[in-house]
Backbone as CSV, one residue per row, in Angstrom:
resi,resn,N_x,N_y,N_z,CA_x,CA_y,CA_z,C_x,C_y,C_z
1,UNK,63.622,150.876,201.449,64.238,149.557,201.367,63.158,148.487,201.313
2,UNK,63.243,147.308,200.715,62.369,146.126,200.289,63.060,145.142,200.088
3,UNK,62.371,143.846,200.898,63.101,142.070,200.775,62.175,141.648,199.576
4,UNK,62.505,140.625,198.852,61.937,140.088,197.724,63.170,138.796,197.603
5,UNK,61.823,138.531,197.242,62.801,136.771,196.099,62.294,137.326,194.490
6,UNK,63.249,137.120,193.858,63.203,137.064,192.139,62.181,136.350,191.590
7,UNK,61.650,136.393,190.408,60.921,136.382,190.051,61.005,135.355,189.431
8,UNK,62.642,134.391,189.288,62.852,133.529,188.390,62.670,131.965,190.398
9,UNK,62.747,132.886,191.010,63.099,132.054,192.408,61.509,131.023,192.529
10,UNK,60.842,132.421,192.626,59.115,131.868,192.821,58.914,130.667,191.296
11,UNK,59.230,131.180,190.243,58.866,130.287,189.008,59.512,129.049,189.698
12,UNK,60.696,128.833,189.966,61.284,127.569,190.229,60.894,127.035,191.380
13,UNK,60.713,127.589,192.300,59.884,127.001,193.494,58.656,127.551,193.983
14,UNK,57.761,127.133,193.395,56.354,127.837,193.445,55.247,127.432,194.616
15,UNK,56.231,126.415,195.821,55.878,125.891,196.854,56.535,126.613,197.974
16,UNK,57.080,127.801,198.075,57.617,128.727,199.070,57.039,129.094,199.364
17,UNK,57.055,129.291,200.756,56.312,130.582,201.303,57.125,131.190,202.324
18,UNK,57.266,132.582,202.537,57.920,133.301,203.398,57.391,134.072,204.126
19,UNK,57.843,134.206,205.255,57.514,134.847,206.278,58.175,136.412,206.536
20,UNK,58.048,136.999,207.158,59.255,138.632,207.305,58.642,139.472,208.701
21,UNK,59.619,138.991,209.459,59.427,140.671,210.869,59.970,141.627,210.918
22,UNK,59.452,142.514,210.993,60.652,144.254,211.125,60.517,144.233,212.134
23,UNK,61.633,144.657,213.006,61.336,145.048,214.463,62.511,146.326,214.801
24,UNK,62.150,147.100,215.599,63.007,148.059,215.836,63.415,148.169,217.822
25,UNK,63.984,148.351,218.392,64.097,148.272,219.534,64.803,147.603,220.375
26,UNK,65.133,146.396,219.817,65.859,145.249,220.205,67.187,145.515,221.143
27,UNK,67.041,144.998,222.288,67.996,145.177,223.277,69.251,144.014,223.375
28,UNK,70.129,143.875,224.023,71.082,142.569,224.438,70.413,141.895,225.785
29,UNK,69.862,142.840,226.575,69.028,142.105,227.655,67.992,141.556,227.675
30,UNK,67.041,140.437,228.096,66.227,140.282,227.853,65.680,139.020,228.403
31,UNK,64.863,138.615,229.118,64.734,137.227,230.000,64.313,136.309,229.491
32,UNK,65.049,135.682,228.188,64.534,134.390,227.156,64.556,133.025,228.060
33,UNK,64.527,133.131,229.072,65.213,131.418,228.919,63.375,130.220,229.149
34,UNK,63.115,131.310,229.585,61.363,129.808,229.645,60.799,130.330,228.176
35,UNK,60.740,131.211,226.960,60.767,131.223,226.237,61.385,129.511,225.071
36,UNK,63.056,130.223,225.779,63.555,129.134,224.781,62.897,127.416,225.663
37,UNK,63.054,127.287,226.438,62.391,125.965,227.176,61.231,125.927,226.185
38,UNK,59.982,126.738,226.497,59.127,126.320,225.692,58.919,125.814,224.353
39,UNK,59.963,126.515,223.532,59.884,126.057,221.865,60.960,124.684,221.834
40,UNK,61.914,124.367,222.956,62.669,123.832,222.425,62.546,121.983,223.471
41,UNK,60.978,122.024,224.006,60.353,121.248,224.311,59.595,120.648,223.260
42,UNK,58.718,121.653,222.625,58.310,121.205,221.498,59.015,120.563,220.444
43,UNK,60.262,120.846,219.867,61.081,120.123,219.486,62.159,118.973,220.245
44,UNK,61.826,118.840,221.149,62.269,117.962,221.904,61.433,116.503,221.586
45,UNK,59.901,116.758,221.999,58.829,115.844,221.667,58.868,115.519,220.191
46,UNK,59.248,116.624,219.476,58.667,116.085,217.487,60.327,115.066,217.524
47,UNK,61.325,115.631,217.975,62.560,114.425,217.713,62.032,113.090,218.637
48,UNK,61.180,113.061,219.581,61.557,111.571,219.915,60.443,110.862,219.146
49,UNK,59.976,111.573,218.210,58.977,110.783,217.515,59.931,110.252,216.008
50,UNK,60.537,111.444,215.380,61.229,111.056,214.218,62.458,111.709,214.510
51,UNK,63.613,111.731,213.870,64.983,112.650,213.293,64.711,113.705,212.220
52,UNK,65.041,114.515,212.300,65.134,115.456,211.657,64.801,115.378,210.316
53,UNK,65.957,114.814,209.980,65.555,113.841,208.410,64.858,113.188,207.902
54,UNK,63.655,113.069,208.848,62.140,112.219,208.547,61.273,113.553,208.620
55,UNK,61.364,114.586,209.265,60.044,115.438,209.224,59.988,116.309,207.688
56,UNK,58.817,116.431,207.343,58.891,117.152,206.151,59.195,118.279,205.618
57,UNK,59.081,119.093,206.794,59.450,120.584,206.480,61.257,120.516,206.117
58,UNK,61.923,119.064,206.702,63.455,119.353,206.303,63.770,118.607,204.959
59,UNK,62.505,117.208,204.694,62.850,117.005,203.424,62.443,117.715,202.390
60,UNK,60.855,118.652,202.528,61.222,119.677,201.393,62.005,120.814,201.293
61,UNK,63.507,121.082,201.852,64.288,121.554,201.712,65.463,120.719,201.194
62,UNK,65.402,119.419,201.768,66.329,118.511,201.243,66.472,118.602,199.666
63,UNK,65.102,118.634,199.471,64.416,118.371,197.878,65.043,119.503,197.061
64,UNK,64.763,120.895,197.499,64.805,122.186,196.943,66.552,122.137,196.901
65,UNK,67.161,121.436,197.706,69.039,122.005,197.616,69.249,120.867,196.547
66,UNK,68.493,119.451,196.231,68.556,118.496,195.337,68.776,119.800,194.039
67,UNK,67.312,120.458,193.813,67.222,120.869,192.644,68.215,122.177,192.207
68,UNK,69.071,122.610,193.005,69.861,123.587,193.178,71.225,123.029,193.013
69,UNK,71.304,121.825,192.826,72.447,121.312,192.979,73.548,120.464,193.477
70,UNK,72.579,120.950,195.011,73.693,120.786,196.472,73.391,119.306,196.947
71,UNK,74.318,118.769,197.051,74.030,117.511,198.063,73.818,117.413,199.713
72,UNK,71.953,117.470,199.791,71.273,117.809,201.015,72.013,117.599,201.753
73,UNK,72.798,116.536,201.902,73.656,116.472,203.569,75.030,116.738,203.765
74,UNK,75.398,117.316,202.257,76.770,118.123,202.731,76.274,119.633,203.160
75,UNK,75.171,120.395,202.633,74.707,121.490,202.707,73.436,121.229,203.325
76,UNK,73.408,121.588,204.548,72.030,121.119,205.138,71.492,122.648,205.195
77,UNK,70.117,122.728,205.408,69.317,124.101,205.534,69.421,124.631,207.004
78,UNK,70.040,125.814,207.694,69.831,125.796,208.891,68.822,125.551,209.927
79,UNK,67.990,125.233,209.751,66.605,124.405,210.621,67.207,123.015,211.137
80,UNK,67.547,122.627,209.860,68.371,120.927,209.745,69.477,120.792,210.866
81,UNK,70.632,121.972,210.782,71.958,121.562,210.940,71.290,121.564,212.584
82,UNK,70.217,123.026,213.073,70.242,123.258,214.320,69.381,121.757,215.103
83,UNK,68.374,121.257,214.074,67.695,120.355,214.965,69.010,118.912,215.281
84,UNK,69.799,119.065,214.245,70.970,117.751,214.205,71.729,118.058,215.687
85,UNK,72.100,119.421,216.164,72.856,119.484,216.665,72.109,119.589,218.674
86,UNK,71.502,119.950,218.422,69.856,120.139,219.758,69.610,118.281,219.510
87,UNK,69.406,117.367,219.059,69.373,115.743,218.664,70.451,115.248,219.964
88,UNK,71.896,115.746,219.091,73.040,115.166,220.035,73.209,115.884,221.314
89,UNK,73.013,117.515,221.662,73.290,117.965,222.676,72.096,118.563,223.377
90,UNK,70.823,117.993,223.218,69.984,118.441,223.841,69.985,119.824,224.438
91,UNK,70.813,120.490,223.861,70.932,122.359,223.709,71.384,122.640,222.708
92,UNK,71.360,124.063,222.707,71.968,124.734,221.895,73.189,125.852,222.773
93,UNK,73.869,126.726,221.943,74.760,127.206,222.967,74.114,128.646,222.316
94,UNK,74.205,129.727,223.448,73.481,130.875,223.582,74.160,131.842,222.908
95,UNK,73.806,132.843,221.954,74.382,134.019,221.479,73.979,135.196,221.742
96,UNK,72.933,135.887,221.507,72.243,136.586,221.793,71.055,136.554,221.965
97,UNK,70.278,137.294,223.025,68.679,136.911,223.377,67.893,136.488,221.819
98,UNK,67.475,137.482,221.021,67.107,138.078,220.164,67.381,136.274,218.874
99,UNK,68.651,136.006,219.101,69.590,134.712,218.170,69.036,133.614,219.007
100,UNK,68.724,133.817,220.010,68.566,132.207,221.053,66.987,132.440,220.934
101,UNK,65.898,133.267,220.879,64.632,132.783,220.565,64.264,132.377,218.884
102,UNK,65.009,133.054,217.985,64.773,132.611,216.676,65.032,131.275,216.981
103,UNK,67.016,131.102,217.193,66.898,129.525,217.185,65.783,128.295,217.399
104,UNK,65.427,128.793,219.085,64.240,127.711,219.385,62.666,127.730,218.612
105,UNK,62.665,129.195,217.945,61.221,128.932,217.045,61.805,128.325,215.840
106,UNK,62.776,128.249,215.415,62.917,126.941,214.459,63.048,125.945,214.551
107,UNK,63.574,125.629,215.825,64.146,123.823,216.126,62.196,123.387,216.215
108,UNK,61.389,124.329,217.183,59.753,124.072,217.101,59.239,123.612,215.938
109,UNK,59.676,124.539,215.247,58.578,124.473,213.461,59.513,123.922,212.287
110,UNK,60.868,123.619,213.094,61.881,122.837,211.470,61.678,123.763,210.652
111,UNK,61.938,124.881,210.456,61.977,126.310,209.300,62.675,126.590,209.363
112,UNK,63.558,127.284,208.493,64.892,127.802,208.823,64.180,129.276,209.257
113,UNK,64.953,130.344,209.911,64.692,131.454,210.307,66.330,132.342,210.354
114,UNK,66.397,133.396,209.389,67.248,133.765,209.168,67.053,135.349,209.941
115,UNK,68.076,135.725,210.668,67.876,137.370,211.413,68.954,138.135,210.801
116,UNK,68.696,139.144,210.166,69.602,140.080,209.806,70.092,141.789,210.695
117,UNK,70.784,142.161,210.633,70.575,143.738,211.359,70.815,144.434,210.293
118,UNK,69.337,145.441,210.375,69.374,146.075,208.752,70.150,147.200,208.937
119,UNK,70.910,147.679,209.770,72.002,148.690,209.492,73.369,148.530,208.670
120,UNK,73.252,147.188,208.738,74.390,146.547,207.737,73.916,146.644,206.586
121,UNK,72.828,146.599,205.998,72.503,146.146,205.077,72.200,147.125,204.021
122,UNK,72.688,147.091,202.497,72.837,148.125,201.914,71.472,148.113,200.864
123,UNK,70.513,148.867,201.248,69.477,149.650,199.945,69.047,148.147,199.627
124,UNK,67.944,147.832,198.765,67.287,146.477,199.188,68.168,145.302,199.226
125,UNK,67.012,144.256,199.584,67.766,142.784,200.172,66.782,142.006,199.211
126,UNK,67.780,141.225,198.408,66.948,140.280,197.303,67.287,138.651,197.762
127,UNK,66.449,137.916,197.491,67.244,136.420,197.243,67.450,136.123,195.601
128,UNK,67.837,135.497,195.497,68.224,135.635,193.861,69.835,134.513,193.683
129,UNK,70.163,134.273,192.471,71.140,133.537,191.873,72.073,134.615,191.669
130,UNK,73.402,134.202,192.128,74.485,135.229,191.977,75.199,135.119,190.489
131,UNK,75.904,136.164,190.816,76.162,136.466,189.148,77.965,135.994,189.071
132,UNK,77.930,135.979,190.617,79.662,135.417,190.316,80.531,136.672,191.157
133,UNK,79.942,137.996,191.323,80.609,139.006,191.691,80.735,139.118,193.038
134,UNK,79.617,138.776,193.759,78.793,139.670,195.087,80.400,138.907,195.911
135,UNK,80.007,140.029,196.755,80.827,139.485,197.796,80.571,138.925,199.549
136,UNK,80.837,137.839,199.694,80.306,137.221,200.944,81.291,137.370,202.334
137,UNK,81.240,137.595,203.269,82.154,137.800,204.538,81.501,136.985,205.485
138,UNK,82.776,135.667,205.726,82.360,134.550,206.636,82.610,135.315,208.467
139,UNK,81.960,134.630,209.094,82.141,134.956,210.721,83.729,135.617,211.160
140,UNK,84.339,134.847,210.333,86.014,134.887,210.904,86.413,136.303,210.236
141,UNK,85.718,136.732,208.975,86.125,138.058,208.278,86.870,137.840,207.214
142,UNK,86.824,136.286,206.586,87.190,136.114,205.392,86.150,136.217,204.564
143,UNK,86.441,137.095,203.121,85.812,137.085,201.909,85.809,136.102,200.976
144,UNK,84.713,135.278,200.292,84.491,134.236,199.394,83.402,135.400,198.287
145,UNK,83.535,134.670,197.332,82.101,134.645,196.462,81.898,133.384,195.908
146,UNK,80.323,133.849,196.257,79.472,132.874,195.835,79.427,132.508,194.139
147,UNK,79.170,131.205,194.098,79.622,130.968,192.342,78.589,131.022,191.675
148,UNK,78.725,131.372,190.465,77.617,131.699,189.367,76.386,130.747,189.425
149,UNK,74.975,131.291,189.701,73.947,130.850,189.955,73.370,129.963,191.239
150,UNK,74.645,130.366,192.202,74.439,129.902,193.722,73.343,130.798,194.394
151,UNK,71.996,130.223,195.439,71.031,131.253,195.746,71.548,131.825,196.374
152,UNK,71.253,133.566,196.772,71.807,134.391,198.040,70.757,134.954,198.349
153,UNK,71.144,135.728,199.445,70.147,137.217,199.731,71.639,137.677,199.804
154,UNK,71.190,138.829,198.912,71.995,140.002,198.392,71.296,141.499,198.292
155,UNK,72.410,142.244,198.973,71.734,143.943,198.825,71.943,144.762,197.643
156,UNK,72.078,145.894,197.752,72.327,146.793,196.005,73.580,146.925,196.620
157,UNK,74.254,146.883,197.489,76.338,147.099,196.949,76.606,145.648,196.867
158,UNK,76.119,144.700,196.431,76.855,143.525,196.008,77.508,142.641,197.160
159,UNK,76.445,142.830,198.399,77.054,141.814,199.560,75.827,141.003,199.300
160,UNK,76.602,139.924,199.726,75.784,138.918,199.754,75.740,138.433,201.529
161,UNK,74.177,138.069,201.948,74.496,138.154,203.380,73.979,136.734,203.563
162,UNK,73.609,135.788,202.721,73.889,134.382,203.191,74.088,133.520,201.766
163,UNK,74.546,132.465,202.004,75.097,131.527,200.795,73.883,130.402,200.829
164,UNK,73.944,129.621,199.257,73.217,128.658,199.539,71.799,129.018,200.198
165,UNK,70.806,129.731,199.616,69.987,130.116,200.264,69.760,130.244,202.049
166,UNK,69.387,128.784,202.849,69.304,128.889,203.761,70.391,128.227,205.108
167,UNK,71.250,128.034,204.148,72.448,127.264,204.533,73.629,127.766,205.203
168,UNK,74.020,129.143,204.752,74.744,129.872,206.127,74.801,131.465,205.721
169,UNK,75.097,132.144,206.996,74.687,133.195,207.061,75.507,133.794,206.603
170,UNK,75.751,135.192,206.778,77.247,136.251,206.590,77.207,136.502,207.824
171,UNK,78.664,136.916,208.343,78.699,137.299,209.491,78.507,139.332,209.382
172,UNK,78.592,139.538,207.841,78.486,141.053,208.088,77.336,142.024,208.815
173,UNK,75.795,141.192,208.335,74.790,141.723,208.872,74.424,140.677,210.502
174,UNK,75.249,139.917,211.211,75.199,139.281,211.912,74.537,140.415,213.442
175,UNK,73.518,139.716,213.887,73.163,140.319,215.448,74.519,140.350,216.022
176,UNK,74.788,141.581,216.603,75.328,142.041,217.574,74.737,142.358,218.964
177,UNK,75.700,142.975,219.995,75.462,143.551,221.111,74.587,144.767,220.827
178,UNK,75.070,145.062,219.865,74.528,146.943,219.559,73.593,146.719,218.359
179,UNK,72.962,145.579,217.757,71.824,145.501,217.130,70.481,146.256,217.859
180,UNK,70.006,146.981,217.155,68.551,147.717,217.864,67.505,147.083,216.653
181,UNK,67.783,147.271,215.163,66.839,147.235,214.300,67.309,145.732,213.575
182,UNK,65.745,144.672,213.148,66.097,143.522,212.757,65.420,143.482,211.604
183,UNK,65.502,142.086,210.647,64.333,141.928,209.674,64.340,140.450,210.010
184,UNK,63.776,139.787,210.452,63.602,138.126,210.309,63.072,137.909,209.135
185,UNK,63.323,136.652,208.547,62.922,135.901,207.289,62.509,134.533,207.974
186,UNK,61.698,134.018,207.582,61.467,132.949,207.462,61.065,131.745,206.549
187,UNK,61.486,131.004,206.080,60.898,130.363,204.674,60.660,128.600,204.555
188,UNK,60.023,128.164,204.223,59.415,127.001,203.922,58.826,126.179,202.700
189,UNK,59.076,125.099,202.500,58.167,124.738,201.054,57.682,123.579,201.341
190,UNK,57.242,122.680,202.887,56.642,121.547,202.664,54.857,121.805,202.224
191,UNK,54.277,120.832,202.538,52.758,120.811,202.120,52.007,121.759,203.035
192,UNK,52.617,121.631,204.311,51.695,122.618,205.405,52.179,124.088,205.612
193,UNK,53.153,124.572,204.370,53.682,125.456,204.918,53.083,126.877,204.925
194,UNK,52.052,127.348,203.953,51.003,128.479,204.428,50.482,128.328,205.786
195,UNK,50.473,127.503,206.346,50.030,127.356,207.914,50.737,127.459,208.872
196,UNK,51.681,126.790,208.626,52.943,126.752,209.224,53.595,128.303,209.508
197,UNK,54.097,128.512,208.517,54.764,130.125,207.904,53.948,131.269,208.785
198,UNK,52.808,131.436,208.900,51.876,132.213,209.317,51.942,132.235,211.241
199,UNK,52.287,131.092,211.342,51.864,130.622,212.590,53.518,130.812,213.397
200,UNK,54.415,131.139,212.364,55.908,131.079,213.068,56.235,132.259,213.377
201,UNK,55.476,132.855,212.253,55.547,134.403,211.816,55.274,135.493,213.005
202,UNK,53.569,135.076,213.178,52.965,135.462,214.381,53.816,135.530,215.376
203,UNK,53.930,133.819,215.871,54.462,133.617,217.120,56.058,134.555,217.153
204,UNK,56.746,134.301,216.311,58.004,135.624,216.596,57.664,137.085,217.081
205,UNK,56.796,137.522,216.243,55.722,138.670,216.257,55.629,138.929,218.154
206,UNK,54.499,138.275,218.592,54.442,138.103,219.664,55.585,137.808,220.684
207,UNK,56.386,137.260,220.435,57.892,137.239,221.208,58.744,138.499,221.726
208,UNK,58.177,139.381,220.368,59.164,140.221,220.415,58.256,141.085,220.702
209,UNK,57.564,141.201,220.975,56.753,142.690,221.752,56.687,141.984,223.194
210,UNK,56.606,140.857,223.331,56.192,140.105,225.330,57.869,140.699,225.779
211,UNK,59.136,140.503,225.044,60.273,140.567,225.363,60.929,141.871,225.583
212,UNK,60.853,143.041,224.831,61.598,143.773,224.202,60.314,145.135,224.520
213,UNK,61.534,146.734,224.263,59.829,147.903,224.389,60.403,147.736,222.656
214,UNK,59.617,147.445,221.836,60.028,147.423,220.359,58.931,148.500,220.175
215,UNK,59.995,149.144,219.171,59.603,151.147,218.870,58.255,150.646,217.655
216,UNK,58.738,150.174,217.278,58.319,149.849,215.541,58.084,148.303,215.035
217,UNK,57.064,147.531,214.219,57.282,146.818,214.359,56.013,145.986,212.915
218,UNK,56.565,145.149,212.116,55.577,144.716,210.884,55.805,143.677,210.674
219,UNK,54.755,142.826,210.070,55.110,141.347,209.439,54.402,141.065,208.099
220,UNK,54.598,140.335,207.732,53.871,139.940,206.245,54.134,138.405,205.972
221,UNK,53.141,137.962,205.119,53.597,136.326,204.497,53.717,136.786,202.577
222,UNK,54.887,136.652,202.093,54.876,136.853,200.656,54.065,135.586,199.374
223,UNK,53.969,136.169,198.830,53.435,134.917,197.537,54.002,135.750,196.738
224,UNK,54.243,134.914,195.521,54.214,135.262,193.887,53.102,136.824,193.708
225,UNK,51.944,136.554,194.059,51.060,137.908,193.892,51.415,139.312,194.804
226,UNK,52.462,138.829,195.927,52.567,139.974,196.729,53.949,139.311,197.049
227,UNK,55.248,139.667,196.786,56.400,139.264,196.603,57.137,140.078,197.561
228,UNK,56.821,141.079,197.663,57.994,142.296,198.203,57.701,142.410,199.384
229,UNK,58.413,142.959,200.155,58.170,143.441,201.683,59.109,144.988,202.191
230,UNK,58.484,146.170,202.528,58.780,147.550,202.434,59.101,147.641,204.304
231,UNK,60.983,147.914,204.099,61.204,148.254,205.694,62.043,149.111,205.475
C-alpha cells in the first residue's frame, strides 16, 4: 500500500508540501492532557497576536480552495475551522487520545493534519480530483459523492475518505476505540512550509513513541521528486 498526490495535484500546486506518519500500536488510553496544554498554549499565544485568518499558513490554503473553486469561508481547511473554534471556546472537545494530540499539533502549526485508520482503507490512498463516482460516508453514515473534479483522498475501491481536500473527513476510516494502526498526513503550502512540515512531522513522530508502546513506526516529507509514501 502507498499515499501519493497525483501528478496533475503537484503541477497545480507546486508549493505543497506533505508530511506522513505510520504508526502501529496505538491504544484508546493514553495520558495526553499536558501534551495537549502544551501545543494548545502555543496556539493560544499565536491567536492573541492575530486570528486565524491573518496567519499565513491559513491564507495559503485560503488561496489554494480560491483556485479549486471553493469559497475559503464557506469551506474552510480543517486547521482553520479548529483554530476558529479553540478562538471562541478556548478548547476543544476530546475524542480520542491519538484525535486530541493531532488536533493540538495543528491548532500549534495552523496545518491541517488529517488521521486515518488504515484498516479501513482499501489498497492505496491517493489525493486526486474525483471522477464523479467515488463514494464518500459522512459521520452520521450517510453516502454523498463528491462532484466531478472535487480534491479527495481516495483508495482503489472508490471510497473517498475526505472531501474538498482538507476540509472534511469520512467518517469510514475515522479513529476509533479499536484503532491500533494509523497514517497521519499532514499538508501545507505557505512560504515556511518545508520547515514547518518537517518540524510537525517530527514533533507527531515523537508524540507517539513518548505516548504509546508503538510496534512499528515511519515518516517522510513528499515533493514532486519523491511523491509516494510505502505503508
Amino acid at each position: 500500500m502507498y499515499f501519493q498526490h497525483a501528478s496533475d495535484i503537484w503541477h497545480d500546486f507546486p508549493e505543497l508540501v506533505a508530511g506522513v506518519v505510520r504508526a502501529e500500536g496505538i491504544t484508546r488510553d493514553a495520558p495526553v492532557d499536558r501534551t495537549i496544554a502544551k501545543y494548545s498554549a502555543i496556539a493560544e499565544s499565536r491567536l492573541a497576536l492575530a486570528t486565524e485568518g491573518e496567519l499565513p499558513e491559513i491564507q495559503a490554503w485560503r488561496r489554494a480552495f480560491s483556485r479549486m473553486g471553493h469559497r475559503p469561508t464557506q469551506y474552510r481547511c480543517a486547521s482553520e475551522s479548529l483554530l476558529r473554534r479553540f478562538r471562541k471556546e478556548k478548547s476543544l472537545p476530546r475524542i480520542h487520545p491519538l484525535i486530541d494530540i493531532c488536533n493540538a499539533v495543528s491548532l500549534a502549526f495552523a496545518i491541517p493534519v488529517g488521521v486515518f485508520d488504515v484498516s479501513d482503507i482499501s489498497g492505496d490512498l491517493e489525493v486526486r480530483r474525483a471522477t464523479g463516482d467515488e463514494k464518500y460516508v459522512t459521520f452520521s453514515g450517510e453516502t454523498e459523492h463528491p462532484g466531478t473534479g472535487e480534491v479527495i483522498f481516495v483508495d482503489e475501491a472508490g471510497q473517498a475518505h475526505a472531501r474538498r481536500w482538507t476540509n472534511r473527513q469520512s467518517g469510514a476510516s475515522a479513529v476509533r476505540d479499536t484503532t491500533g494502526s494509523v497514517l497521519i498526513i499532514a499538508e501545507a503550502m505557505h512560504g515556511s512550509a518545508p520547515e514547518d512540515v518537517r518540524r510537525l512531522t517530527a514533533a507527531l513522530a515523537d508524540e507517539l513513541s513518548a505516548l504509546w508502546p508503538v510496534t512499528s513506526k515511519s515518516s517522510a516529507i513528499l515533493t514532486p521528486a519523491a511523491p509516494r509514501f510505502a505503508f
